[in-house]
Residue frames as a rotation matrix with the C-alpha (Angstrom) as fourth column:
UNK 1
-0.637 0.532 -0.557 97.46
-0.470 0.305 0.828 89.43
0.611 0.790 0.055 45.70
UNK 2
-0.829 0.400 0.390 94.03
-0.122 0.553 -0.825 88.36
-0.545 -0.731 -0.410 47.14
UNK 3
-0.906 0.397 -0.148 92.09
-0.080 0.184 0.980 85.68
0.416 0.899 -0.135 44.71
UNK 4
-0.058 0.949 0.311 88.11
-0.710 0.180 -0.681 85.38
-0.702 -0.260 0.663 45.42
UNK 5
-0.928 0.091 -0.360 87.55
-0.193 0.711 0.677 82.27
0.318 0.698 -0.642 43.15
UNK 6
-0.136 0.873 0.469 83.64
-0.563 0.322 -0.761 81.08
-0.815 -0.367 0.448 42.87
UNK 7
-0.810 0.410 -0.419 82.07
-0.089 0.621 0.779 78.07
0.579 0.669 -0.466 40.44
UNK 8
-0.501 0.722 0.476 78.70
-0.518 0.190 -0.834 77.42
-0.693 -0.665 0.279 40.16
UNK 9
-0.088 0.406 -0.910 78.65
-0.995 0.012 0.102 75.77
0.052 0.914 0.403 37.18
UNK 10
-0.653 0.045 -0.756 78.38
0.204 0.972 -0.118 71.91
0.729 -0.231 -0.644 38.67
UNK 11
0.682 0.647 -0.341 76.32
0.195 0.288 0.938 70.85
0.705 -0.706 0.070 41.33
UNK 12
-0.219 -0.655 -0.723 79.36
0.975 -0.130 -0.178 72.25
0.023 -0.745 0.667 43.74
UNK 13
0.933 0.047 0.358 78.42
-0.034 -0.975 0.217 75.84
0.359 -0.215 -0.908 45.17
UNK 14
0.265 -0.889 -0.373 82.33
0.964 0.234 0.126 76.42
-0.024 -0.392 0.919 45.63
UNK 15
0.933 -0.149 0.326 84.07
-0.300 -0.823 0.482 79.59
0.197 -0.548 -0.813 47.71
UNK 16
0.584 -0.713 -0.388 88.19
0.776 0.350 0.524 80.15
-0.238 -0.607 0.758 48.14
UNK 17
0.950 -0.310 0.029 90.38
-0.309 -0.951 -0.021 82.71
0.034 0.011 -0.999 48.69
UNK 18
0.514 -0.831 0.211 94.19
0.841 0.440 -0.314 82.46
0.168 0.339 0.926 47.37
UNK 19
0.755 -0.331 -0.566 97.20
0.137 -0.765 0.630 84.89
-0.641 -0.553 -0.532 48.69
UNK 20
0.415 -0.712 -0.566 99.17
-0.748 0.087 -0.658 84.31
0.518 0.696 -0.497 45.39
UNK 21
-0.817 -0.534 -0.217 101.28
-0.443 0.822 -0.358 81.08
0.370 -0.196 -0.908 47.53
UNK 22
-0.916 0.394 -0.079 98.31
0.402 0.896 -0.191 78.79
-0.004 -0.207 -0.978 49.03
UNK 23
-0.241 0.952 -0.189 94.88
0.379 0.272 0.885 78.39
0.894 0.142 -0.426 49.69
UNK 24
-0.784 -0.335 0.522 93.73
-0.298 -0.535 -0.790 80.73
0.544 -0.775 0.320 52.57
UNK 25
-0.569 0.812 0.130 90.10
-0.061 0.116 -0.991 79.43
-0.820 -0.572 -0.016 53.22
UNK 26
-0.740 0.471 -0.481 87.71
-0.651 -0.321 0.688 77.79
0.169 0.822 0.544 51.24
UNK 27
-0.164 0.919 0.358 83.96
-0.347 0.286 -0.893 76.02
-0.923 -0.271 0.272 51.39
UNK 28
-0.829 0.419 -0.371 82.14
-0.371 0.085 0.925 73.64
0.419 0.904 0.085 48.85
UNK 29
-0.453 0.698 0.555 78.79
-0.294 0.471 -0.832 72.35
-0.842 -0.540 -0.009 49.45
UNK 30
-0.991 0.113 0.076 77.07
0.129 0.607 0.784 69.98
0.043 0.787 -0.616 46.71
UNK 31
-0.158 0.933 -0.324 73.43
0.352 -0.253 -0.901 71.05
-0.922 -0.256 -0.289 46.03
UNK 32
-0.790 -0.131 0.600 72.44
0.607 -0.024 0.794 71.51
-0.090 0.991 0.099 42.32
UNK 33
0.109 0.637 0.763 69.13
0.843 -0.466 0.269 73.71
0.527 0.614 -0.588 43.25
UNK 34
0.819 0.472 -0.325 70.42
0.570 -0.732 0.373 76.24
-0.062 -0.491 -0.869 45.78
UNK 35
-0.180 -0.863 0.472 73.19
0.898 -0.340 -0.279 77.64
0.402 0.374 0.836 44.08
UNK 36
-0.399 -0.457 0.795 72.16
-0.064 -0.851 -0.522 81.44
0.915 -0.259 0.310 44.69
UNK 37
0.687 0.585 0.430 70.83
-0.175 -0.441 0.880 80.67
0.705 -0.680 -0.201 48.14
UNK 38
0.620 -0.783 -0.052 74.65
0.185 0.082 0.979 79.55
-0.762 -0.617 0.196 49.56
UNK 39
0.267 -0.771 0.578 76.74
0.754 -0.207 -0.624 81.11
0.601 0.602 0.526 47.16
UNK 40
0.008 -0.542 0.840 77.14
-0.120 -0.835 -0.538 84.44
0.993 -0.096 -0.072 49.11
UNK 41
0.961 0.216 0.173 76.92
-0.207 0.150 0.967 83.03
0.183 -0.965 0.188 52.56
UNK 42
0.838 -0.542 0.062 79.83
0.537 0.839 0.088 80.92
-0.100 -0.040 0.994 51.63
UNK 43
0.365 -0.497 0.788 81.73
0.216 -0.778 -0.590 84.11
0.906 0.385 -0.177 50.39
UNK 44
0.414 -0.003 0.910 81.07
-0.724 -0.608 0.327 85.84
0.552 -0.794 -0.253 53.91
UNK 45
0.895 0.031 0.446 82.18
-0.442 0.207 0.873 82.81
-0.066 -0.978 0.199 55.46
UNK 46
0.569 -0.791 0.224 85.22
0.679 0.299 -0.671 81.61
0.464 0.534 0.707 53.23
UNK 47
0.416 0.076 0.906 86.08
-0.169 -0.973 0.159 85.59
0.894 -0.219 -0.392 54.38
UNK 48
0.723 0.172 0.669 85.81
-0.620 -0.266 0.738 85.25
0.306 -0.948 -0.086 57.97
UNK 49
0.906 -0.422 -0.028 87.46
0.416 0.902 -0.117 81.93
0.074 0.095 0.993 57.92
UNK 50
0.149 -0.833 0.533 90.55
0.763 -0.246 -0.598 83.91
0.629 0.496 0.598 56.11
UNK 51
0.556 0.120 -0.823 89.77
0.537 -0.808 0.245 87.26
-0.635 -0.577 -0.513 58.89
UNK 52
-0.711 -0.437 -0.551 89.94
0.284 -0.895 0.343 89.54
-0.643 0.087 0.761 56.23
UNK 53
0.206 0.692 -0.692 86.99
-0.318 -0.621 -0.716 92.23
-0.925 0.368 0.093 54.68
UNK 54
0.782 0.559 0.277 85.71
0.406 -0.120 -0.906 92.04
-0.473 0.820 -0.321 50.98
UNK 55
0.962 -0.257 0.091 87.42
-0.161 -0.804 -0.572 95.04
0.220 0.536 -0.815 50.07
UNK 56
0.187 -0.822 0.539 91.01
-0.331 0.464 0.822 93.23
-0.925 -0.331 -0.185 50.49
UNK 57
0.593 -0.184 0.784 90.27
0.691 0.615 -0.379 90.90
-0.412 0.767 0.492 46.87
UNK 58
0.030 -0.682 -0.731 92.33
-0.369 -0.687 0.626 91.91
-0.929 0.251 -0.273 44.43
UNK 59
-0.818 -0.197 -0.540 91.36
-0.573 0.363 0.735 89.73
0.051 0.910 -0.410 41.63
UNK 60
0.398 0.849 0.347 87.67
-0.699 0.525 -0.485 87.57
-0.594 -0.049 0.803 41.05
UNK 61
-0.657 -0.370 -0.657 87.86
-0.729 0.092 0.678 84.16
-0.190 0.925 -0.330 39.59
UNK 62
-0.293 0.609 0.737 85.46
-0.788 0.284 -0.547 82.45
-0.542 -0.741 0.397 37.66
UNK 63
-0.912 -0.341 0.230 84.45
-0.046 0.642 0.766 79.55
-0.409 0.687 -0.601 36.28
UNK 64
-0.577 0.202 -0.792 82.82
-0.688 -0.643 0.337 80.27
-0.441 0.739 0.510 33.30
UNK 65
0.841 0.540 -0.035 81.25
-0.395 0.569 -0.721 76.45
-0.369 0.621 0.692 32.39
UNK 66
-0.452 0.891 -0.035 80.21
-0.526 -0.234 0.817 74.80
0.720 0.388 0.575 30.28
UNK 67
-0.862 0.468 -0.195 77.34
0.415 0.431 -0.802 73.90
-0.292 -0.772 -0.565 32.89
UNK 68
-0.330 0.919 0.217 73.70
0.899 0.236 0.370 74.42
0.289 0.317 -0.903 32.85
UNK 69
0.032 0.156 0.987 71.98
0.213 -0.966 0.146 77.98
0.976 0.206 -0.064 32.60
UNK 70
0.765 0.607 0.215 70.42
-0.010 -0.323 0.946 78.61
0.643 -0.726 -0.241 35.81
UNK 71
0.699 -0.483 -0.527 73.53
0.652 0.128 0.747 77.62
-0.294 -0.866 0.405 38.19
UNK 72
-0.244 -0.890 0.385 76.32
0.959 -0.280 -0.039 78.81
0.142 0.360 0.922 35.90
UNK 73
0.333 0.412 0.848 74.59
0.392 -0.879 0.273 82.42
0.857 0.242 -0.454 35.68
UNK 74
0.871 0.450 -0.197 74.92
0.351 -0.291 0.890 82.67
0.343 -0.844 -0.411 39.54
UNK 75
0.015 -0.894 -0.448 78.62
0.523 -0.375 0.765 82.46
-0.852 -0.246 0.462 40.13
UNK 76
-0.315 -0.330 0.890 79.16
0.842 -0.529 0.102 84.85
0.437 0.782 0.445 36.83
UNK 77
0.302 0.559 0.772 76.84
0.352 -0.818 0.455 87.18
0.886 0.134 -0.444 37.54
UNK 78
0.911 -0.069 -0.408 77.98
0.401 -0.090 0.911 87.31
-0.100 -0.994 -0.054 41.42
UNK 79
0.218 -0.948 0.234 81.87
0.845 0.303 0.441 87.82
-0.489 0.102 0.866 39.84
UNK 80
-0.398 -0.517 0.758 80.96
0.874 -0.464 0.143 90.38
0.278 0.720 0.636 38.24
UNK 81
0.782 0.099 0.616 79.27
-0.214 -0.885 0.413 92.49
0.585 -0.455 -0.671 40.59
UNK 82
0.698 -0.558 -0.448 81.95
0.517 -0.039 0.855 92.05
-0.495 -0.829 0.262 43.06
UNK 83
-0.286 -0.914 0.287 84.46
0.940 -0.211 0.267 92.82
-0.183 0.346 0.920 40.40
UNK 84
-0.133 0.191 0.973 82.60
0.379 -0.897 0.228 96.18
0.916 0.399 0.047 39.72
UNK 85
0.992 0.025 -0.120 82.01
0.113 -0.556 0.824 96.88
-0.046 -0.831 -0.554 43.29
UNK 86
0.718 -0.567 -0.403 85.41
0.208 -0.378 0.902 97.02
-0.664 -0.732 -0.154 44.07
UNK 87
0.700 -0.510 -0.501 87.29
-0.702 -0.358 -0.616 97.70
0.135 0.782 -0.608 40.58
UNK 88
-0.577 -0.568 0.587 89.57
-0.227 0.802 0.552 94.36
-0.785 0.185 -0.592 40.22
UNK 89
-0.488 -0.047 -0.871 89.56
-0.693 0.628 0.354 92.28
0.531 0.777 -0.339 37.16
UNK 90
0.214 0.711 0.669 87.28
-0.633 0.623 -0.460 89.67
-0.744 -0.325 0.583 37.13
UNK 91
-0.211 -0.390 -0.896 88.84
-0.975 0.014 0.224 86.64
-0.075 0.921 -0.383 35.21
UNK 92
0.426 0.887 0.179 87.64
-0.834 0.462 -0.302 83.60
-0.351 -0.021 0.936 33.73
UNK 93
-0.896 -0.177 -0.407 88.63
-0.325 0.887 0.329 79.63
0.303 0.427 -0.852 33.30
UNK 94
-0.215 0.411 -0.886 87.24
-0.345 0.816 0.463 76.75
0.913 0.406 -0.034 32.12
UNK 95
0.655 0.236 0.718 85.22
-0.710 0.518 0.477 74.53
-0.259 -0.822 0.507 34.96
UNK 96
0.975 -0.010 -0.222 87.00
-0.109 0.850 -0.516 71.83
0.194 0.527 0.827 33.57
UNK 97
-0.052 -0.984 0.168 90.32
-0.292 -0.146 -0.945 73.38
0.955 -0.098 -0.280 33.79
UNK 98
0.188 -0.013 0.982 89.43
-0.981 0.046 0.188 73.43
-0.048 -0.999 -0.004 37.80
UNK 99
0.879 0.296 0.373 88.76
-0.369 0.919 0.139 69.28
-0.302 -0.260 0.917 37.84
UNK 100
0.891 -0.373 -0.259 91.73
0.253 0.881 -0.399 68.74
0.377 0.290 0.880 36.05
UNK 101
0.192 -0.816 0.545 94.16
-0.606 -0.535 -0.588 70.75
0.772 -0.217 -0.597 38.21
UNK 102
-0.035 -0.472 0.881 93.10
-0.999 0.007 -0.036 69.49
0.011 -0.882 -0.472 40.90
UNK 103
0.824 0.086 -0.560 93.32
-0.488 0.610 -0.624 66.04
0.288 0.788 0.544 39.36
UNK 104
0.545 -0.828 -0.129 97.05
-0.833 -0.553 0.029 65.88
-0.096 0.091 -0.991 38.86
UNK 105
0.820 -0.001 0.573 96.88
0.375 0.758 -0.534 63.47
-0.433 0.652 0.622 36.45
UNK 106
-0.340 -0.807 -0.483 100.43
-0.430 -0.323 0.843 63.47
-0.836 0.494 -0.237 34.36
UNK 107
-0.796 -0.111 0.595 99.04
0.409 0.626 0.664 61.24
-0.447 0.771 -0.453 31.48
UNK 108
-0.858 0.498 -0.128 96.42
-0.138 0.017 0.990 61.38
0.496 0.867 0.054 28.94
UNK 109
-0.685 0.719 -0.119 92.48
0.712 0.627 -0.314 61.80
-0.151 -0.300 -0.942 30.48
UNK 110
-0.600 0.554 0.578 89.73
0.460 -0.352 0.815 63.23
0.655 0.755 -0.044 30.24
UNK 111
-0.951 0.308 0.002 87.34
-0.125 -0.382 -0.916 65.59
-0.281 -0.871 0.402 32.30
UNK 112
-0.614 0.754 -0.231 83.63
0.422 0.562 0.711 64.35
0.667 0.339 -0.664 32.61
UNK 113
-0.966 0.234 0.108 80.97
-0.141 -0.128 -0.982 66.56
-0.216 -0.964 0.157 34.01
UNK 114
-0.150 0.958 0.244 76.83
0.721 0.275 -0.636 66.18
-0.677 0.081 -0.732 34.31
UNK 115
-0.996 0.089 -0.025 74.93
-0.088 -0.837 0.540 67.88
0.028 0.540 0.841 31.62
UNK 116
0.047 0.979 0.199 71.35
-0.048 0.201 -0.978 66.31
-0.998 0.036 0.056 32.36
UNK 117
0.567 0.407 -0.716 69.37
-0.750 -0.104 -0.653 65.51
-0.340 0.907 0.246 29.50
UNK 118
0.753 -0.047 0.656 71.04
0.122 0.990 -0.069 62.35
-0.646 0.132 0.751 29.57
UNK 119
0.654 -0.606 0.453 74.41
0.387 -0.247 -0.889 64.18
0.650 0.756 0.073 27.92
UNK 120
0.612 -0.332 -0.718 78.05
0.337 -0.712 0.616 65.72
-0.716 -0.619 -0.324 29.67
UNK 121
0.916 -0.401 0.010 79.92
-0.378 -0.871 -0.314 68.12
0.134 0.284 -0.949 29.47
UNK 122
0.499 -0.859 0.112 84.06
0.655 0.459 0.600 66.81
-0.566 -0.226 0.792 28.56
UNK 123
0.758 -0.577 -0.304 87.32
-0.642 -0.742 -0.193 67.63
-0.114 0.342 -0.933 27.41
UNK 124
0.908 -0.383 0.171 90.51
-0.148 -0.674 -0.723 66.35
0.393 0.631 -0.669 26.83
UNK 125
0.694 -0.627 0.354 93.67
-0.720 -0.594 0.359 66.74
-0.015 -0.504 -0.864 28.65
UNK 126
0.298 -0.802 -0.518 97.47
-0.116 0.508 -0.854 65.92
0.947 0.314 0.059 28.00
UNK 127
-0.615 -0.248 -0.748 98.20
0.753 0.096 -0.651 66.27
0.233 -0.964 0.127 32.01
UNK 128
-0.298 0.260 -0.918 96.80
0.943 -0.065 -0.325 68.13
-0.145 -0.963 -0.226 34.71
UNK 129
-0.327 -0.355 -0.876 97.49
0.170 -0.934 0.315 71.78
-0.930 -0.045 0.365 33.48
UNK 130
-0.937 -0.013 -0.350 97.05
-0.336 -0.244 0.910 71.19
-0.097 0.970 0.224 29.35
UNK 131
-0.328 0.941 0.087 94.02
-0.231 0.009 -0.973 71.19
-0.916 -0.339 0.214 27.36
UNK 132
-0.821 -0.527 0.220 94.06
0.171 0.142 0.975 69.61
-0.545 0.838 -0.027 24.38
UNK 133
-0.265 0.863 0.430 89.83
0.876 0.028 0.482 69.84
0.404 0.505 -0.763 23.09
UNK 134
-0.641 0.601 0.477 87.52
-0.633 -0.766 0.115 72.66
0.434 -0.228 0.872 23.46
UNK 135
-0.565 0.811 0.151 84.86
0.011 0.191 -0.982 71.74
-0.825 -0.553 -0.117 26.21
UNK 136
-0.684 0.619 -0.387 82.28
-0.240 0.310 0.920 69.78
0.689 0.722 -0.064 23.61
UNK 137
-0.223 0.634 0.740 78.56
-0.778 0.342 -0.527 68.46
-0.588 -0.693 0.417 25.23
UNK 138
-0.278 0.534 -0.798 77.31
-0.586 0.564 0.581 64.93
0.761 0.630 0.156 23.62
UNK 139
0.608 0.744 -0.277 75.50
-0.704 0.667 0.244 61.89
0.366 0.047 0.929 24.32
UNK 140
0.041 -0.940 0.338 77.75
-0.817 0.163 0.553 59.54
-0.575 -0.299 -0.761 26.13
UNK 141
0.498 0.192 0.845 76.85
0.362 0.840 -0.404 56.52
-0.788 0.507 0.349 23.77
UNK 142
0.983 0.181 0.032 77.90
0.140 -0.623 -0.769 58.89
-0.119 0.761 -0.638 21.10
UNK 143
0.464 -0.873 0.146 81.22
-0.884 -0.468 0.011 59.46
0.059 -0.134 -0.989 22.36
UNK 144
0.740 -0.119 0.662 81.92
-0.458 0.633 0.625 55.75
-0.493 -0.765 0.414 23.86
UNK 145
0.545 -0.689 0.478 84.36
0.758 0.648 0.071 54.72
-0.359 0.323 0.876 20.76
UNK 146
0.918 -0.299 0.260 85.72
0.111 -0.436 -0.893 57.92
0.381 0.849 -0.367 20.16
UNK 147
0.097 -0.962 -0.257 89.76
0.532 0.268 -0.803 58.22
0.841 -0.059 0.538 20.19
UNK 148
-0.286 -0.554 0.782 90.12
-0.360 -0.694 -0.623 61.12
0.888 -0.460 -0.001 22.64
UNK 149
0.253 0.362 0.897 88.06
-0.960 -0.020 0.279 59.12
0.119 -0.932 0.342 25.39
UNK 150
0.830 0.377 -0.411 89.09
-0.387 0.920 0.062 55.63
0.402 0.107 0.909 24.77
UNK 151
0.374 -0.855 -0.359 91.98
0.346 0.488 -0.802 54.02
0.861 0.175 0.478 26.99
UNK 152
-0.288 -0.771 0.568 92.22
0.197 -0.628 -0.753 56.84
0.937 -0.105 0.333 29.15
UNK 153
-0.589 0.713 -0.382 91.22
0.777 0.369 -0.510 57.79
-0.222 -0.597 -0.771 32.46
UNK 154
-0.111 0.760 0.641 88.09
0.386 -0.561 0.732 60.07
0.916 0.328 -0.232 33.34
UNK 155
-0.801 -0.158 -0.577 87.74
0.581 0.029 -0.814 62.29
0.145 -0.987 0.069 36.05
UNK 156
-0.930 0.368 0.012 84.57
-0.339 -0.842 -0.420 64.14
-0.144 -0.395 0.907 37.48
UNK 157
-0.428 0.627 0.651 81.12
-0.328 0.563 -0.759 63.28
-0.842 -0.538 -0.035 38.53
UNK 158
0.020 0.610 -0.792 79.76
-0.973 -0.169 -0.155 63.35
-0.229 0.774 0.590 35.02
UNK 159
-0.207 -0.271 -0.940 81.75
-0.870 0.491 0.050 60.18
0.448 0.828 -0.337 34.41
UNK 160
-0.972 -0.198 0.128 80.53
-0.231 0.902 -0.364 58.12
-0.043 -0.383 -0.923 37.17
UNK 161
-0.003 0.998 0.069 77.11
-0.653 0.051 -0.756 58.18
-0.757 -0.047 0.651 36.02
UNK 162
0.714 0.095 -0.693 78.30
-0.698 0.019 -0.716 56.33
-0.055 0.995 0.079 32.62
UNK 163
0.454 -0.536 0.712 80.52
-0.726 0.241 0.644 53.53
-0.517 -0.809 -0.279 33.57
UNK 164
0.458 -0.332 0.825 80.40
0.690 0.718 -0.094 51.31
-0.561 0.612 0.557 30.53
UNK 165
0.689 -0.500 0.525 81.61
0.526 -0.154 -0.836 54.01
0.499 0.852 0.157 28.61
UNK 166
0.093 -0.733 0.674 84.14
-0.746 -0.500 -0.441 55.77
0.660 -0.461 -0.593 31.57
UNK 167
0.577 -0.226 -0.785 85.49
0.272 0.959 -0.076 52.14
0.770 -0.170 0.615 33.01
UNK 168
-0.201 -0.838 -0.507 88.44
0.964 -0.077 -0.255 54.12
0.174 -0.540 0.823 34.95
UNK 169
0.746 0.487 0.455 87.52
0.272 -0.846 0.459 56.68
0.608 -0.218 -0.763 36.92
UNK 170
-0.561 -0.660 -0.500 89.60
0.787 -0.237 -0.570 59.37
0.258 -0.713 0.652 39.17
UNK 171
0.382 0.763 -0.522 89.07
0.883 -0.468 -0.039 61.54
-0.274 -0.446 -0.852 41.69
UNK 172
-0.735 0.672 -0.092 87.94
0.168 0.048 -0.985 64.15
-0.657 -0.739 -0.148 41.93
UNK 173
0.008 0.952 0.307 83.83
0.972 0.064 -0.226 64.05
-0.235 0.300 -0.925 41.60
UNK 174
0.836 0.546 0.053 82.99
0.549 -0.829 -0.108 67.59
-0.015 0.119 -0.993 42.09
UNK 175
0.318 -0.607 0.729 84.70
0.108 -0.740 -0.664 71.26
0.942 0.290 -0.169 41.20
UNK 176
0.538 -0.074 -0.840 86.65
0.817 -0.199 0.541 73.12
-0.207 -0.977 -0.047 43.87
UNK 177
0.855 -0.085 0.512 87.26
0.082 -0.952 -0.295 76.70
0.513 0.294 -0.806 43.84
UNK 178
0.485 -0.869 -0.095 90.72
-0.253 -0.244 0.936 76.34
-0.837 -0.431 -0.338 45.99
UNK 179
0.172 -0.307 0.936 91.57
0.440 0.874 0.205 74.19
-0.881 0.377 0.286 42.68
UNK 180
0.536 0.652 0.536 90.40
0.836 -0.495 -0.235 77.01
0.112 0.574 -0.811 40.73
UNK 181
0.901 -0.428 0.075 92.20
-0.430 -0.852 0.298 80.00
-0.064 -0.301 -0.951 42.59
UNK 182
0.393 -0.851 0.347 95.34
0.111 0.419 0.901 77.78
-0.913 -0.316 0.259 42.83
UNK 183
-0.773 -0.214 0.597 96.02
0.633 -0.327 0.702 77.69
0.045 0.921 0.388 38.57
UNK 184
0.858 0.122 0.499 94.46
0.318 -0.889 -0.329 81.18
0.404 0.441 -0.801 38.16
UNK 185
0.983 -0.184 0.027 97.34
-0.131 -0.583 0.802 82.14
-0.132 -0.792 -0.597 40.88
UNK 186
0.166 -0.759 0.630 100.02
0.549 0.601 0.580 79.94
-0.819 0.250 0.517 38.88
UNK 187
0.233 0.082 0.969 99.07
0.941 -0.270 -0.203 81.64
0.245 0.959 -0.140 35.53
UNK 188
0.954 0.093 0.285 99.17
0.128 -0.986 -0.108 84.99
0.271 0.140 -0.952 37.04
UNK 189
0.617 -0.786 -0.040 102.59
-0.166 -0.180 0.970 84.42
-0.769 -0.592 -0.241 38.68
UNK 190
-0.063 -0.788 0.613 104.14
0.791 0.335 0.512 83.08
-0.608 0.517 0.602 35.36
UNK 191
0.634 0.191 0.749 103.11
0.601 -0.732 -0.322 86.66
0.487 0.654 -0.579 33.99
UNK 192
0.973 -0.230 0.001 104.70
-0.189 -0.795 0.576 88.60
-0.132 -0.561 -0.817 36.38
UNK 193
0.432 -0.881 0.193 107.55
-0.039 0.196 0.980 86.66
-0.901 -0.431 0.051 35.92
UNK 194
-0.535 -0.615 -0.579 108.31
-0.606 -0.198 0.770 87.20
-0.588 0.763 -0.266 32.10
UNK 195
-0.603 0.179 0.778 106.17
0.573 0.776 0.265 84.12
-0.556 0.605 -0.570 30.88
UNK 196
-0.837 0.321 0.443 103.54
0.408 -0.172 0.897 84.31
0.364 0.931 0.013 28.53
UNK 197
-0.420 0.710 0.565 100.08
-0.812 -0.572 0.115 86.02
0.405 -0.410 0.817 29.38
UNK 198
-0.531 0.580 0.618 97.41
-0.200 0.623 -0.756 83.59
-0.823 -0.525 -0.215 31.75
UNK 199
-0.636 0.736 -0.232 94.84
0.059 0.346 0.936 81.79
0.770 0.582 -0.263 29.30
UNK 200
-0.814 0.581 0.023 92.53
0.174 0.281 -0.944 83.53
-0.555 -0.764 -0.329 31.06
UNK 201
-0.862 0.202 0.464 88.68
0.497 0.161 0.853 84.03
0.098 0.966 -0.239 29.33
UNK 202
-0.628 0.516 0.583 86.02
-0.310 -0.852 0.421 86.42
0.714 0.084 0.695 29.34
UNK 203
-0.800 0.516 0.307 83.26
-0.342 0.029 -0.939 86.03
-0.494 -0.856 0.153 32.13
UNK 204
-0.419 0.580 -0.698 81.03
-0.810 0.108 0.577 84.92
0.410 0.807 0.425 29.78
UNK 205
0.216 0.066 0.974 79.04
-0.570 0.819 0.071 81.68
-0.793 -0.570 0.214 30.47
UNK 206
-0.793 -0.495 -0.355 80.02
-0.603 0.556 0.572 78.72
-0.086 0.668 -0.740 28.25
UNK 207
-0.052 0.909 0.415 76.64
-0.762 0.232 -0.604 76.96
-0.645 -0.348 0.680 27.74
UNK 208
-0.663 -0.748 -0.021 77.26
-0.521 0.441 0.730 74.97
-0.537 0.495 -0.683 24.52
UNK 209
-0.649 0.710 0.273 73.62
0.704 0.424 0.570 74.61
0.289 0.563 -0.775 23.98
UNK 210
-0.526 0.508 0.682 70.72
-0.251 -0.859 0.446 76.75
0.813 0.063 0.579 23.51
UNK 211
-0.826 0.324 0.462 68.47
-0.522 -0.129 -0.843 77.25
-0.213 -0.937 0.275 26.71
UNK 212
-0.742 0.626 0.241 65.35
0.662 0.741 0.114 75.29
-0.107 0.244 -0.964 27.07
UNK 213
0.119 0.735 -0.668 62.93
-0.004 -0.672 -0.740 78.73
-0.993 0.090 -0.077 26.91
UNK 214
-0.829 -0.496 0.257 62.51
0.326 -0.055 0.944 79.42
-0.454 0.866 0.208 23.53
UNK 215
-0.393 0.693 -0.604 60.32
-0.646 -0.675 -0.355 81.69
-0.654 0.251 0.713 21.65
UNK 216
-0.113 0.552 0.826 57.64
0.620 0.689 -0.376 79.52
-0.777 0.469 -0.420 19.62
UNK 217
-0.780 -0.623 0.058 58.31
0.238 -0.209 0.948 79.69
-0.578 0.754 0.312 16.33
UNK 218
-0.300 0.762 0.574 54.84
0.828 -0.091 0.553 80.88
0.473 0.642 -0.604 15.51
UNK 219
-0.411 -0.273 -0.870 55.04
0.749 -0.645 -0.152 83.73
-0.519 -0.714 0.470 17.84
UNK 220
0.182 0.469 0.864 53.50
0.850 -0.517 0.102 87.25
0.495 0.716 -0.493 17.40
UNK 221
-0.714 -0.348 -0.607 54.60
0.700 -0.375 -0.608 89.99
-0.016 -0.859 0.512 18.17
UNK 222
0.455 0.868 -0.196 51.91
0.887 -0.423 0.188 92.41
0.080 -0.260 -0.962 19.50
UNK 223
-0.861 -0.483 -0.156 53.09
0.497 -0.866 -0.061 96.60
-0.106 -0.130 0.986 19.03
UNK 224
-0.361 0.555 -0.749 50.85
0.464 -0.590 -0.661 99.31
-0.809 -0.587 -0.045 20.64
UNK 225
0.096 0.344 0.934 49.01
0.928 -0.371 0.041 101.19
0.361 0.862 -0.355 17.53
């Protein structure tokens, strides 16, 4: 087994390659506008790092969001041409799941990332591994008495922008694709081994809100005569 793991759905361009037991080589670099201009560098150098060729992966993973259009697109769309260049599954978790693995929180907390627009992306989470909400976007004022965030901690950059309502904060700030390949590489090993199937999810992006383009609702279309 050789994971490629990529997120680009935070401000982390993140790159790591997994051998099914550890973490062979990986790269983040924090930059929210140059996702596709160091996303595949980092590949080539995550790679080298590991001294072994492309055509080695044996599995793509990505995270899927929810994050903002423009970055998230890049690592998807990159996941899935690799996964068609070389014929390997190309499977998908939650960003969220990533922050709270590598967490490893045992109690009750929540994951907290940026959504701009003065809103993040959260979740949830009975410990490190479980997810207890679907990945929701709101207003943090909105959220600041509600049961599933009160009491508990918060982990990821979203929540240190928002301190009166995320008081207790853990690390970590930003995603990490070793964090990522590590519980895709857990999930795939408790298949092999009789368990149940990975919760793994479609490449898809998770956006949770419509894009800011939008066709004006007075629009015409023009068709050749």
């Amino acid at each position: 087994m050789l994971l490629l793991a990529v997120d680009t759905a935070t401000p982390a361009v993140t790159v790591a390659l997994h051998d099914g037991t550890s973490v062979l080589a990986a790269e983040s670099q924090v930059d929210a506008r140059r996702h596709g201009e160091l996303l595949l560098p980092a590949v080539d150098r995550v790679l080298a790092e590991a001294g072994l060729k492309l055509d080695a992966v044996t599995d793509v993973v990505v995270g899927v969001g929810p994050g903002p259009y423009t970055g998230l697109r890049v690592g998807l769309v990159t996941a899935l041409t690799f996964g068609s260049a070389l014929g390997v599954p190309v499977r998908g978790l939650c960003t969220l799941d990533g922050l709270a693995y590598a967490s490893g929180l045992e109690g009750p907390f929540v994951v907290v990332t940026d959504a701009r627009r003065k809103e993040v992306y959260w979740a949830r989470y009975a410990d490190a591994r479980t997810r207890l909400t679907e990945p929701a976007v709101d207003r943090p004022a909105d959220i600041a008495g509600h049961e599933h965030v009160v009491g508990v901690p918060a982990v990821g950059a979203g929540a240190l922008l928002y301190p009166e309502v995320f008081p207790d904060t853990r690390g970590p700030e930003h995603q990490s694709a070793a964090a990522l390949a590590s519980l895709a590489a857990e999930r795939l090993a408790a298949t092999a081994s009789g368990g149940p199937a990975g919760d793994f999810l479609p490449a898809l992006p998770l956006y949770l809100r419509r894009p800011d383009a939008q066709v004006p609702k007075n629009y015409k279309v023009v068709t050749p005569k």
